[in-house]
C-alpha positions in Angstrom: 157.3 19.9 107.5 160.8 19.7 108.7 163.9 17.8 107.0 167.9 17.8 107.4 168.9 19.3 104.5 172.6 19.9 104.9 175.3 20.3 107.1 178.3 22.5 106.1 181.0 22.8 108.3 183.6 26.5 108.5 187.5 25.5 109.6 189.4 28.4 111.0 190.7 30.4 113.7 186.9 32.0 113.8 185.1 28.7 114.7 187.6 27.4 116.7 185.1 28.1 119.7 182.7 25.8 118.1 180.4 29.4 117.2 179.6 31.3 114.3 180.5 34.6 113.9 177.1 36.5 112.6 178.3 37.7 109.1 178.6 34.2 108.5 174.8 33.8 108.0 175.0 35.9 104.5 177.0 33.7 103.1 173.9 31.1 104.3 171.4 33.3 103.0 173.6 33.6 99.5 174.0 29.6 99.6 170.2 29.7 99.8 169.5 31.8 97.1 171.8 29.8 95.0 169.8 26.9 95.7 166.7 28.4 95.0 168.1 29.8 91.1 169.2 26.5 90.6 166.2 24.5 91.2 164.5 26.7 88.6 166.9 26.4 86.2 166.8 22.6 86.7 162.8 22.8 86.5 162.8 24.6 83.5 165.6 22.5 81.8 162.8 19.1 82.1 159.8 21.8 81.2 161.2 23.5 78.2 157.2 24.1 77.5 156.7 26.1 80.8 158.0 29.8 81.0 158.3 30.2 84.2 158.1 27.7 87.7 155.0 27.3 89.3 153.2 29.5 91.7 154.9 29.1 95.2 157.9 26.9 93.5 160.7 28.8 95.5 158.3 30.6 98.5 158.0 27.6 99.9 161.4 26.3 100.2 163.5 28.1 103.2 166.4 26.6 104.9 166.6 27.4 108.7 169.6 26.9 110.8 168.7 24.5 113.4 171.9 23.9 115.8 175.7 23.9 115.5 177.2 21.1 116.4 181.0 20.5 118.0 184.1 19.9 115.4 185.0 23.3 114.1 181.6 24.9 113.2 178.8 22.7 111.9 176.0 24.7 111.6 172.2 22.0 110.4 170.2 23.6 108.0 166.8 22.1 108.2 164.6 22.7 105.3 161.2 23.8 106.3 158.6 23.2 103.2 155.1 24.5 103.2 152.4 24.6 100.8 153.1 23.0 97.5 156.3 21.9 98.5 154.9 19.9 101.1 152.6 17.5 99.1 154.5 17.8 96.0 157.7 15.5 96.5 158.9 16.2 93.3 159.2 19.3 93.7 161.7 19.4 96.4 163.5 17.1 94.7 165.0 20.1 92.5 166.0 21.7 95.7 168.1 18.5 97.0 169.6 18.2 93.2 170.5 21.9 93.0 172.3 21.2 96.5 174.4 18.2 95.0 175.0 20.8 91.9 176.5 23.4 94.0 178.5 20.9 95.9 179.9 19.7 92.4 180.5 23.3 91.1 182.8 24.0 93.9 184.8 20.8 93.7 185.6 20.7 90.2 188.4 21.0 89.6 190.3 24.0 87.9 188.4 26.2 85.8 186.3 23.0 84.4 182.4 23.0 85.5 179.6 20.4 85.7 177.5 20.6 82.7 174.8 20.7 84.1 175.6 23.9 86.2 174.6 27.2 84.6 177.4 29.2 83.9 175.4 32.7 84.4 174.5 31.6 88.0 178.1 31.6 89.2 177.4 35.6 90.5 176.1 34.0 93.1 179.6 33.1 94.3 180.3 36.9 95.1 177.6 36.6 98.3 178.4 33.4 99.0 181.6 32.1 101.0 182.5 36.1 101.0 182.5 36.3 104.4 185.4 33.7 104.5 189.0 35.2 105.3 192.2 34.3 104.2 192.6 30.8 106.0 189.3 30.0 106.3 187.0 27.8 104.4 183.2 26.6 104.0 183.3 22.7 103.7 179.7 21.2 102.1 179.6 17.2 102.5 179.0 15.2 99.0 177.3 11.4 99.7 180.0 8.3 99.5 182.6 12.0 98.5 184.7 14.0 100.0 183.9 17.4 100.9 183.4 20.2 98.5 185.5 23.0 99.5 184.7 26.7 99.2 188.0 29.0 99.7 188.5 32.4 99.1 190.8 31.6 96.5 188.2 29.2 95.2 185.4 31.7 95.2 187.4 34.1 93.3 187.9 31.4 90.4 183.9 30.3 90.0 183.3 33.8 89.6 186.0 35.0 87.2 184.8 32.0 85.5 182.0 34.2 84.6 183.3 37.9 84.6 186.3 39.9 84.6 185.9 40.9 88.0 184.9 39.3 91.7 183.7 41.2 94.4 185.6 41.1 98.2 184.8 42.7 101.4 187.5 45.2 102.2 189.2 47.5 104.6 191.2 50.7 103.0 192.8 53.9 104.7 193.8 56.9 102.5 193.0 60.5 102.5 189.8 62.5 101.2 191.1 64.4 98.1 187.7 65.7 96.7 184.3 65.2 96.9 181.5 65.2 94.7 178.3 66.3 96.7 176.1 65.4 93.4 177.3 62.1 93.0 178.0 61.5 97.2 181.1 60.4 96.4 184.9 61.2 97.6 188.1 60.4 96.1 190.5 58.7 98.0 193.8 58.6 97.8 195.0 55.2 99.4 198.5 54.3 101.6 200.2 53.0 98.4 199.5 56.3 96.0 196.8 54.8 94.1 193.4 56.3 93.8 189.5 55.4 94.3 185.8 56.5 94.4 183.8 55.8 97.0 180.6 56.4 98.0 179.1 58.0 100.5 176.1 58.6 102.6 175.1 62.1 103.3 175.7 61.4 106.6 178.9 61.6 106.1 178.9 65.0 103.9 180.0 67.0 107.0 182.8 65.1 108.2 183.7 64.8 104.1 184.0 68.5 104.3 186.4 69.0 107.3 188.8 66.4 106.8 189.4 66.9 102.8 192.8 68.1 102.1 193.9 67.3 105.2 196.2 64.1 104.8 197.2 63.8 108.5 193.7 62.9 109.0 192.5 59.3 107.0 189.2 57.4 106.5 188.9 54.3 107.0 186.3 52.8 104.6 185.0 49.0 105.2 183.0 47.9 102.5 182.6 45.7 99.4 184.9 46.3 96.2 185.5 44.7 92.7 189.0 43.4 91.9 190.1 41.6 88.8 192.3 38.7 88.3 195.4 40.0 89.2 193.8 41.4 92.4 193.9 44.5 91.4 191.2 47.3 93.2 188.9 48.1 90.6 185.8 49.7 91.9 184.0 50.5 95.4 180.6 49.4 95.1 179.4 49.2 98.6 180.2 51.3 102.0 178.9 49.6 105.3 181.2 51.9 107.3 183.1 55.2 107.2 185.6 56.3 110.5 188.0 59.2 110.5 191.3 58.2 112.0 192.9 61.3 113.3 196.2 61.4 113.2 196.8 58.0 111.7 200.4 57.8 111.3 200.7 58.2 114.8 197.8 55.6 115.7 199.8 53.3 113.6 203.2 53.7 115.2 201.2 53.2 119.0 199.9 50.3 117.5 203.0 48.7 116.4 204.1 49.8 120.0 201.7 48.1 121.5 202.6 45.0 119.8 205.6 44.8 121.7 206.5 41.6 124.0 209.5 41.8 126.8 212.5 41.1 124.9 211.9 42.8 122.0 215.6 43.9 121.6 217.7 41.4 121.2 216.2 39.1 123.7 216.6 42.4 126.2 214.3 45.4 126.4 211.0 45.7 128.3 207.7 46.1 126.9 205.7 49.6 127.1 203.0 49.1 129.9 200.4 48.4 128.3 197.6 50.9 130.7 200.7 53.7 130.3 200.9 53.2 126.4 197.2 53.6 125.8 196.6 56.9 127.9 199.8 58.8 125.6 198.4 57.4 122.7 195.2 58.3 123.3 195.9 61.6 123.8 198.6 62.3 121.3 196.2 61.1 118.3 193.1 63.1 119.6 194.9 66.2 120.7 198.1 66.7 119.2 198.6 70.1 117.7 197.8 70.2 113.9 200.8 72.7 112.8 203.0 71.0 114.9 205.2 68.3 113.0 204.7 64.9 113.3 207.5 63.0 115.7 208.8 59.8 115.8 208.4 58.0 118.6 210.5 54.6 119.6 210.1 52.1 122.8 213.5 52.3 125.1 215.0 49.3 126.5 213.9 50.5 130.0 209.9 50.4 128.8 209.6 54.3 127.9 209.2 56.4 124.8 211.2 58.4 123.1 209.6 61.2 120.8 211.8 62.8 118.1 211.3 65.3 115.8 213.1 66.3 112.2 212.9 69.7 113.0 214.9 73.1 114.3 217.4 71.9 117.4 216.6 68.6 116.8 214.0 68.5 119.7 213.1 65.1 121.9 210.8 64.3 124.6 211.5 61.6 127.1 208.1 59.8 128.2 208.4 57.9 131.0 205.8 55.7 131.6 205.9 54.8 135.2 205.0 57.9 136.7 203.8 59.9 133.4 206.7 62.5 133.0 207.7 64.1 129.7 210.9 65.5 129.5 211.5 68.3 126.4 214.8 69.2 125.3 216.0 71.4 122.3 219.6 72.2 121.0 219.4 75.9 121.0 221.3 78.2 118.2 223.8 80.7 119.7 221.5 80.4 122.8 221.5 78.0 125.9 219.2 74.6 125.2 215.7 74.1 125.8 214.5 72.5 128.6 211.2 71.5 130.2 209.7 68.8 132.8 206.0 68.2 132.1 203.7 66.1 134.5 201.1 64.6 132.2 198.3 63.3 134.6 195.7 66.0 134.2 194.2 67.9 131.2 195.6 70.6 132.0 198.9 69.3 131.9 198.2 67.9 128.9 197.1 70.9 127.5 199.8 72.8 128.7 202.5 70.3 127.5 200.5 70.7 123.6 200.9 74.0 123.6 204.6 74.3 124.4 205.1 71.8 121.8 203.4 73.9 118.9 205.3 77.1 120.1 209.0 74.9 120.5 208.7 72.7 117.4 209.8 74.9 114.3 210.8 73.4 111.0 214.2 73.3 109.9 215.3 76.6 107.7 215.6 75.8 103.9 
């Protein structure tokens, strides 16, 4: 047997497209659950004589999305009851209440909760809506009300209304320091100095092992963390992916070039082409040299690059995009400058232009 159950609707730049993005179905699943641990709280509350729900209470309750409907995302969840569920109406009427209990729980307001609502079950709150990103929001309709209203913000408050922490899904870059191959773990030390464990699988033992130490080289880690009022990183708890990022201060200076619109410079300056820019970065992050410094490297008003380095003769390459032609020079020291036109549109080249680069770029003498 087949009944509407609810309707929730998600606002944001995500659903503007009337779908729903498939992480989004967690926080369903978590909504579920909810619903499920509620019902048998509320069962138990009016059977204090009973230890436990009856057999096939909560197996056969499952909510199954149906179809989304137009006006941001409005996905139907149709409840689908079999066996005891089905000729028991009463039962299913703990289901419908623990729905209108959750819908309360998130629209009270400030830290005050329905009484009815167990304070122990607000965990849940760390599965569900935590899919939602900044802007977004999970709306559930109330009858003859307006719309409870599940934030990020407002997630993070129902839980800490229950611990000292809240879990978030997260995206940090920093560098292996160590690892512990008994516990899988690695330290990492992230962009702002600060430090973290996180685990991983021993999949990952290998690349753990090459890139430690070497800080040119970050991991990306997307996963789940704990943070605590203040929104301060606490704890990693879960890993769903690890990526190395070679040379990641370079990616992230191509990527803020790439960001670039005609008129960048004071309403002059052209963009980088955008076909151009990805083939240097490309190869700059994947194959510059590892002794060689790092250089900086700015747009040109004419829609080039310019690559400089701190370093001995304060050495530069012009980049032009157009036609793919680096030109190297070098101050030189009580000898005539350095000079050197590079075609960059084979590996070879490429190659060949790396290698001059590692033997021509010499730190500064202390």
């Amino acid at each position: 047997m087949k009944t509407q159950f609810i309707q929730p609707r998600f606002d944001g730049e995500r659903f503007a497209e009337h779908t729903l993005p498939i992480e989004i179905a967690r926080d369903l699943a978590a909504y579920e659950t909810l619903v499920v641990e509620l019902a048998k709280h509320l069962y138990l509350q009016e059977h204090q004589d009973k230890q436990r729900v009856p057999k096939g209470f909560a197996a056969d309750f499952h909510l199954h999305l149906e179809n989304i409907e137009p006006g941001s995302t409005k996905p139907m969840l149709a409840l689908v009851v079999t066996g005891l569920l089905a000729l028991v109406s009463s039962t299913s009427t703990y289901f419908e209440r623990a729905r209108d209990l959750v819908s309360e729980c998130i629209a009270a307001e400030g830290s005050s909760l329905p009484s009815a609502f167990p304070k122990e079950l607000l965990f849940h709150f760390n599965q569900m809506g935590r899919s939602l990103r900044f802007g977004e929001s999970m709306h559930l309709p109330r009858a003859e009300m307006s719309d409870a209203v599940l934030t990020p913000e407002r997630r993070k408050k129902l839980v800490l209304a229950c611990d000292l922490v809240y879990e978030r899904e997260v995206e940090l870059m920093g560098a292996i320091e160590e690892a512990d191959w008994g516990k899988s773990s690695f330290r990492l030390r992230l962009m702002d100095g600060n430090q973290t464990t996180v685990p991983m699988p021993d999949s990952f033992h290998h690349q753990a092992r090459q890139y430690g130490g070497r800080n040119r080289h970050l991991v990306v880690v997307r996963g789940v963390a704990t943070f605590d009022s203040w929104d301060r990183l606490q704890k990693v708890i879960g890993v769903e992916s690890l990526e190395i990022q070679h040379n990641a201060e370079l990616a992230i200076r191509f990527d803020k070039l790439a960001e670039l619109k005609d008129g960048w410079y004071e309403g002059a300056g052209l963009a980088p082409p955008s076909e151009a820019l990805t083939i240097i970065a490309e190869k700059f992050i994947a194959h510059y040299p590892e002794s060689a410094p790092l250089p900086s490297i700015v747009p040109t008003q004419e829609g080039n690059l310019l690559a400089e380095w701190n370093a001995l003769g304060d050495p530069s390459v012009d980049i032009h995009l157009s036609d793919l032609n680096a030109c190297f020079h070098a101050f030189g020291e009580d000898a005539p400058d350095v000079e050197q036109d590079f075609m960059l549109s084979s590996e070879t080249q490429w190659n060949d232009f790396f290698a001059f680069l590692n033997q021509n770029i010499k730190p500064r003498l202390v």
